[in-house]
Backbone bond lengths (Angstrom), bond angles and torsions (degrees), N, CA, C in turn:
res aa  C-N    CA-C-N  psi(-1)  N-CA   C-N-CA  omega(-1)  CA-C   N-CA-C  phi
1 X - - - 1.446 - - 1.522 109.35 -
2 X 1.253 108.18 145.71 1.535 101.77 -170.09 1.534 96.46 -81.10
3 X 1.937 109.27 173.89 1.499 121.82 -150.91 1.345 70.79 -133.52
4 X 2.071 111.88 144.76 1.231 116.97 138.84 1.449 107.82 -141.61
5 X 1.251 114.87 153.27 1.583 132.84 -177.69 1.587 84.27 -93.58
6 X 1.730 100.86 132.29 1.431 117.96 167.08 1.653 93.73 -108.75
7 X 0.971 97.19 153.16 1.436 126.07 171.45 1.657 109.73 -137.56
8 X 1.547 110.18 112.96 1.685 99.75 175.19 1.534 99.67 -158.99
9 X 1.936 104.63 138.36 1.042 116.29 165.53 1.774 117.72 -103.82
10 X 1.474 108.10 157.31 1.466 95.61 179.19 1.470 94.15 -108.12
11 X 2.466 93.75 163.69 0.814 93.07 -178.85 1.716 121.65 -80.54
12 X 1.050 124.62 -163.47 2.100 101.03 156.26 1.203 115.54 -64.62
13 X 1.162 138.34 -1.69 1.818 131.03 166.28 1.410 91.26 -73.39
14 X 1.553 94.10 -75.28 2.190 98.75 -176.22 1.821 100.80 -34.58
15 X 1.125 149.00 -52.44 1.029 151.63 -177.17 1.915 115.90 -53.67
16 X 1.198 88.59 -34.62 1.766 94.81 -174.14 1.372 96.80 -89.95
17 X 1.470 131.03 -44.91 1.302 115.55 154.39 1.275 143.05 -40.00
18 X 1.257 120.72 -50.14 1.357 130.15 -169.90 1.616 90.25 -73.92
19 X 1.219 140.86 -85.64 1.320 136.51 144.39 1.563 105.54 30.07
20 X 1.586 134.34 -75.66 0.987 137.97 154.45 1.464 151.14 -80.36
21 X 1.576 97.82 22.50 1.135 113.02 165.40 1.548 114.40 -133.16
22 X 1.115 116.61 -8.78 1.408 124.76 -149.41 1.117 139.54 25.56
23 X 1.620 132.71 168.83 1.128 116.77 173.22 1.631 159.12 -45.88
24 X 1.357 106.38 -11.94 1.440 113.46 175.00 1.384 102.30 -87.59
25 X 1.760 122.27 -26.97 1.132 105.91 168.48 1.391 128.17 -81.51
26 X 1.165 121.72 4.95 1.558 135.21 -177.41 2.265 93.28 -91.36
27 X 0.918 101.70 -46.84 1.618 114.55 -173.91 1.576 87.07 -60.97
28 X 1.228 129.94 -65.23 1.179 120.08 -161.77 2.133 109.69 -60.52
29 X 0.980 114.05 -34.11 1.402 126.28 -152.16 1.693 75.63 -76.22
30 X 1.654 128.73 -41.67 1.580 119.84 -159.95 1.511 99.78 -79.80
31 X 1.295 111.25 -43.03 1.727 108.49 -178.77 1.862 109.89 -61.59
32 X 1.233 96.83 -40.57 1.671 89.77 175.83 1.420 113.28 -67.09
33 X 1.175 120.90 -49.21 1.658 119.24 -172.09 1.926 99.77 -63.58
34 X 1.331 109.61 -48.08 1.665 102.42 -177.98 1.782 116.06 -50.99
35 X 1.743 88.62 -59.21 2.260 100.66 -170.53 1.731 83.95 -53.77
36 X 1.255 138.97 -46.42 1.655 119.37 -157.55 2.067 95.09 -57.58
37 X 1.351 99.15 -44.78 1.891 83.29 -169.63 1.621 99.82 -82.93
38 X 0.939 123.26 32.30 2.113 121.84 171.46 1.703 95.24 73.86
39 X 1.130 112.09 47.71 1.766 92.13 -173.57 1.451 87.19 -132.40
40 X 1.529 118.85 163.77 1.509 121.06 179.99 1.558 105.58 -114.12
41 X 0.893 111.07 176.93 2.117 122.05 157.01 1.339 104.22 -115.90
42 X 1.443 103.43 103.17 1.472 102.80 151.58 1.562 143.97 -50.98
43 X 1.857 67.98 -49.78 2.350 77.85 168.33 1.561 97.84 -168.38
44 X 1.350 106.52 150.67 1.028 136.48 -168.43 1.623 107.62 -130.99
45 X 1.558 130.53 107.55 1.274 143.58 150.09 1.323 127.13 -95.81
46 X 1.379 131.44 138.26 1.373 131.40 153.52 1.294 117.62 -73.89
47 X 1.230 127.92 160.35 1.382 120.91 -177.47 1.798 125.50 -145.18
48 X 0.716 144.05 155.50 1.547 130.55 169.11 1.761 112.49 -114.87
49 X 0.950 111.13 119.94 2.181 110.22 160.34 1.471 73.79 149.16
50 X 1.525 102.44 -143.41 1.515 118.00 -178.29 1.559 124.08 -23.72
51 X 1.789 103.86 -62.10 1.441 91.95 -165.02 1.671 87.26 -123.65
52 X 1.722 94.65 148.05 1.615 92.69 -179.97 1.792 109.53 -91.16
53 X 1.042 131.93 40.36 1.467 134.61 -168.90 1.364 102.55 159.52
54 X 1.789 92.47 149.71 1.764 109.64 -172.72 1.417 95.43 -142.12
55 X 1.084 126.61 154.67 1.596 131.96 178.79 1.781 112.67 -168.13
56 X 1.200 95.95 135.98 1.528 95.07 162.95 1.153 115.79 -111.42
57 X 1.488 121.82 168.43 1.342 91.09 -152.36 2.125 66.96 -162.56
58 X 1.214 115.39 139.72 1.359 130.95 155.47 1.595 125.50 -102.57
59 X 1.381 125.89 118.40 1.598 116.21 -179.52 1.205 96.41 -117.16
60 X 1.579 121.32 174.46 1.229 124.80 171.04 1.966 122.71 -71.56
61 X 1.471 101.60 -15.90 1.603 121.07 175.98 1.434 115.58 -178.71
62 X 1.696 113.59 157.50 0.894 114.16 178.46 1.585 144.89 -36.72
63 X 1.888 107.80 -33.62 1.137 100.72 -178.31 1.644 120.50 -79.09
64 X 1.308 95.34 -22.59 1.369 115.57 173.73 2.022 102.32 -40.91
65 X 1.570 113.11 -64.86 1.240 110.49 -179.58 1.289 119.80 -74.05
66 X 1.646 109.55 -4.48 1.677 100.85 154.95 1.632 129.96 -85.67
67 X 1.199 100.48 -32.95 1.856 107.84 168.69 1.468 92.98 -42.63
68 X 1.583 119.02 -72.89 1.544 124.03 -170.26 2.131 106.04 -22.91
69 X 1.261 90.23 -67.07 1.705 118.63 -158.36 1.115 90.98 -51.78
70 X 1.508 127.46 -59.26 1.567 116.44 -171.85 1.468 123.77 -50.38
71 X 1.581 103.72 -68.82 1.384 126.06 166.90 1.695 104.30 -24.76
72 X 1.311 108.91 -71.58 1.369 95.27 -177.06 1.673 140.28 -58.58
73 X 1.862 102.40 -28.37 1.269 128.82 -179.90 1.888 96.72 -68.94
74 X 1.451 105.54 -26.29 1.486 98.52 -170.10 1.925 115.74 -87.67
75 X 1.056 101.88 0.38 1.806 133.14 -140.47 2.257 74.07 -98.15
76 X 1.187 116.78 -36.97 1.512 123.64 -159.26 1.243 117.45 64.19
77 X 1.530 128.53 0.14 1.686 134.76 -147.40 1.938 82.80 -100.68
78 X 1.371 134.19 -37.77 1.022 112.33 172.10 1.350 120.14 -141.41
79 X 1.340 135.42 -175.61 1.210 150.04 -163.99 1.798 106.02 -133.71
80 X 1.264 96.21 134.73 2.061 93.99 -154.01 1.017 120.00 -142.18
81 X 1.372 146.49 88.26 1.512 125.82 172.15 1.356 100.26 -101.10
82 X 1.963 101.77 140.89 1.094 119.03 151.86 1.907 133.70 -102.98
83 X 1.465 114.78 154.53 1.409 119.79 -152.34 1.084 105.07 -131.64
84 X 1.187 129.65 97.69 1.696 129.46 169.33 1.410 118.25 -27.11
85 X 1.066 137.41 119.43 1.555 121.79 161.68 1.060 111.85 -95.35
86 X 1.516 119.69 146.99 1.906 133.73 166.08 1.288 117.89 -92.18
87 X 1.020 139.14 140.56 1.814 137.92 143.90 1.616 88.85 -38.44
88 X 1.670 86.04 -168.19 1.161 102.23 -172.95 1.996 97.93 -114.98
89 X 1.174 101.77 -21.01 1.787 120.69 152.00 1.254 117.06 -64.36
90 X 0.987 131.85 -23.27 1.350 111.45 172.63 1.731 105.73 -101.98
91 X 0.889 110.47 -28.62 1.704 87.87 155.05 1.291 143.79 -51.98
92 X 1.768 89.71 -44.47 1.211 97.93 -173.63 2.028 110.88 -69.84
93 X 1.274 111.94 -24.03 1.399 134.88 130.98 1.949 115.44 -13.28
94 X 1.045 108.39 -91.49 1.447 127.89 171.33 1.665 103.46 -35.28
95 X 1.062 116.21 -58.08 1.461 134.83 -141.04 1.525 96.63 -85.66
96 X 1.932 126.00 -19.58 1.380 117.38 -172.96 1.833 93.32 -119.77
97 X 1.522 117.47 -4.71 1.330 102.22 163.50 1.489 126.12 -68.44
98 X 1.055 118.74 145.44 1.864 139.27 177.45 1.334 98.22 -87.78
99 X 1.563 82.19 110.29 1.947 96.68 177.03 1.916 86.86 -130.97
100 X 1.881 89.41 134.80 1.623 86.22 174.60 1.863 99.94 -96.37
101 X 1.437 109.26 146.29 1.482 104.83 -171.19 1.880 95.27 -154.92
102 X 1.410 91.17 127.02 1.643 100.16 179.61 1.812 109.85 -128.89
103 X 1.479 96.60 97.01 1.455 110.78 170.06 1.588 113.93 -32.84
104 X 1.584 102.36 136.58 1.453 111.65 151.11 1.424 121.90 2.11
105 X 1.461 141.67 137.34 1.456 121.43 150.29 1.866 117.53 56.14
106 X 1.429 112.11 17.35 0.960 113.76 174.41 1.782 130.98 -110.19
C-alpha cells in the first residue's frame, strides 16, 4: 500500500478546536476518516515550530489520499502537504529502469 508523510498545520479555528477537543480526539477523527478508505496510520505525532502534526498514513492508492487532502484543505481547520513515500526497493526499481531523456539545449 502506498506510504505518505502528512505534514499539517492548523488554522486558529483548527487551533480553537483541537483546544476543545484535544488530542486523542483529533487521533481518533484521522484513524476513522483513513480505516473508512482501507488505509491505516502508521504514526501519528504532534509537533511544535512549522507544522503542528506529522502522520504517516498508508492508503490503498493515490486517489484515496487525495479525497482525504481535499476534504480536509476544504474543512479551512488545516493547512497540509502530502509526500509519497518509497521503500528503498522501489528505488532501487527506478534507479535500473531505461528512461530515454534529452536535456534542455542539448
Amino acid at each position: 500500500m502506498p506510504k505518505f508523510l502528512i505534514q499539517a498545520s492548523y488554522t486558529p479555528e483548527g487551533s480553537k478546536g483541537l483546544l476543545e477537543e484535544g488530542a486523542s480526539g483529533r487521533r481518533a477523527a484521522v484513524h476513522q476518516v483513513v480505516t473508512d478508505l482501507g488505509g491505516t496510520v502508521e504514526a501519528m505525532y504532534f509537533a511544535f515550530g512549522e507544522d503542528d502534526f506529522v502522520c504517516i498514513l498508508d492508503f490503498p492508492d493515490a486517489v484515496s489520499m487525495a479525497a482525504v487532502s481535499l476534504r480536509v484543505k476544504a474543512s479551512g481547520a488545516l493547512r497540509t502537504r502530502a509526500t509519497p513515500l518509497l521503500t528503498l526497493d522501489e528505488i532501487d526499481e527506478a534507479a535500473h529502469r531505461q528512461i530515454t531523456f534529452r536535456p534542455p539545449g542539448t
